[in-house]
C-alpha positions in Angstrom: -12.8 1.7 -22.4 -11.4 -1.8 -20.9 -8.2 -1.3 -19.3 -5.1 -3.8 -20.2 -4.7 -6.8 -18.2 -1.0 -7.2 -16.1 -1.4 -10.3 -14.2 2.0 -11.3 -12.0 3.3 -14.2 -11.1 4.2 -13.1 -7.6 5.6 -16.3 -6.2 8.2 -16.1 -9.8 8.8 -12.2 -9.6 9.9 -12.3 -5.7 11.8 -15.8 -6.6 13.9 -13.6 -9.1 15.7 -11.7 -6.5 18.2 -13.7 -3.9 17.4 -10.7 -1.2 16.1 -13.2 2.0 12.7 -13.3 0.8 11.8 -17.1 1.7 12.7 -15.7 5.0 9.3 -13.8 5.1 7.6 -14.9 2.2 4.5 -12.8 2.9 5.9 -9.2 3.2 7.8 -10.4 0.5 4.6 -10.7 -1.6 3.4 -7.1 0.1 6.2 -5.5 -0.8 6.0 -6.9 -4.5 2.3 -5.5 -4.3 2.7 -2.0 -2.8 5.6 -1.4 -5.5 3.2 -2.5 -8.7 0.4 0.2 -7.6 2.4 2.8 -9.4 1.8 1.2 -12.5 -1.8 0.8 -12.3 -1.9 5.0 -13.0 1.5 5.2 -14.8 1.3 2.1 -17.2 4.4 -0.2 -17.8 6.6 -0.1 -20.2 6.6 -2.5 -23.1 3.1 -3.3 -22.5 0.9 -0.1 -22.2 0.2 3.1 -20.9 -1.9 3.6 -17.5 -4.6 2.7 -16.7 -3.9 -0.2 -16.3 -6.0 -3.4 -14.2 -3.1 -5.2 -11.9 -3.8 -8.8 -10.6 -1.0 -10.0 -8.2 -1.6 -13.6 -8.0 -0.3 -15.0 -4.4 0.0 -18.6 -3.1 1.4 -20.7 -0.2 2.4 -18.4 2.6 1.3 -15.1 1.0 -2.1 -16.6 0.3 -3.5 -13.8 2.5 -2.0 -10.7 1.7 -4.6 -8.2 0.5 -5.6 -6.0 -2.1 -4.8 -2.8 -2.3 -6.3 0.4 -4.2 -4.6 -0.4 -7.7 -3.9 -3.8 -7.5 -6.2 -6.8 -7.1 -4.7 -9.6 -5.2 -6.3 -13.2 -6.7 -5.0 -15.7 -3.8 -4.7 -19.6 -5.9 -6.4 -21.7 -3.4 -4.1 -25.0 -5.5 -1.6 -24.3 -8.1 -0.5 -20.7 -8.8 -0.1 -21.2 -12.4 -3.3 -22.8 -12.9 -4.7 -19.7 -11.3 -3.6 -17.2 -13.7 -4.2 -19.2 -16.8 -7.7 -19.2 -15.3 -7.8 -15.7 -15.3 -6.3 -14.8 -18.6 -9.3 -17.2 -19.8 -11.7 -15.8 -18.2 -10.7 -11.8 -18.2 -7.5 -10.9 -20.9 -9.0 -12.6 -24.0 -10.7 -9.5 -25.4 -8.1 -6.9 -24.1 -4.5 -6.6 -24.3 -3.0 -8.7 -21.8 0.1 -9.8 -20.5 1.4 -11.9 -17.5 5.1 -11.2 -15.8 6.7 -14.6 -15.3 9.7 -16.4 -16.0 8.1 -19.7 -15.8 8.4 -21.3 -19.6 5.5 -23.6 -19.0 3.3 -20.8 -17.6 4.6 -18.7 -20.5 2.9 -21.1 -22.9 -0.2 -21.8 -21.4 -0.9 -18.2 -21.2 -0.2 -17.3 -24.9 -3.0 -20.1 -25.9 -5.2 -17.5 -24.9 -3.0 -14.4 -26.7 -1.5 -13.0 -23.1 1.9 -11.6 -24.0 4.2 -11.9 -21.5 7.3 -10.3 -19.9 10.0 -11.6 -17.4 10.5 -10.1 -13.9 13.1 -7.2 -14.4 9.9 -5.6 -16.4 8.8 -5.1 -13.0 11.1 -6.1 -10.5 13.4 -3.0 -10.4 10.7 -1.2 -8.9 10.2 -3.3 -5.5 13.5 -3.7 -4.5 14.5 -2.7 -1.3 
């Protein structure tokens, strides 16, 4: 059985929380990470139940932060956004799928390819710190 897709925006999910984070912008992004591995067993709520796949998509200065067991980390080597819509194409067509972002456009690029989506607080609530 194919596991549902959650891909996040992580540059938009750490954005979403005024805690310091542009002062390190790559723990930032590890910390997102190391709290979403949890929901790789557990599932998410209002999208599935565990298993679940979890792509952290990274750019800029958390380009090299690495996967971990439970969550892939997909670093854009140009635009974020084009990134994930890329990888909804090309892995969440035929399986459930969504993509946590509060970025409108990214929103609708996503859905072309029938991703659901879900803001930040569907995840955030669980990294911070």
């Amino acid at each position: 059985m194919t596991r549902p897709l959650l891909v996040v925006d992580a540059a938009n999910v750490v954005g979403s929380v005024p805690d310091g984070w542009w002062r390190d912008r790559f723990g930032a992004a590890e910390r997102l990470r190391d709290s979403l591995v949890p929901f790789a067993t557990s599932g998410l709520d209002g999208f599935a139940p565990g298993p679940l796949e979890i792509v952290l998509v990274v750019e800029g200065k958390a380009r090299d932060v690495a996967s971990v067991p439970g969550v892939r980390v997909v670093s854009a080597p140009g635009s974020g956004d084009d990134a994930m819509v890329d990888l909804v194409r090309a892995e969440g067509v035929d399986r459930m799928c969504a993509v946590v972002t509060a970025d409108r456009e990214l929103r609708r690029r996503v859905t072309e390819f029938g991703a659901s989506v879900m803001g930040p607080t569907s995840v955030r609530g669980n990294h911070r710190r």
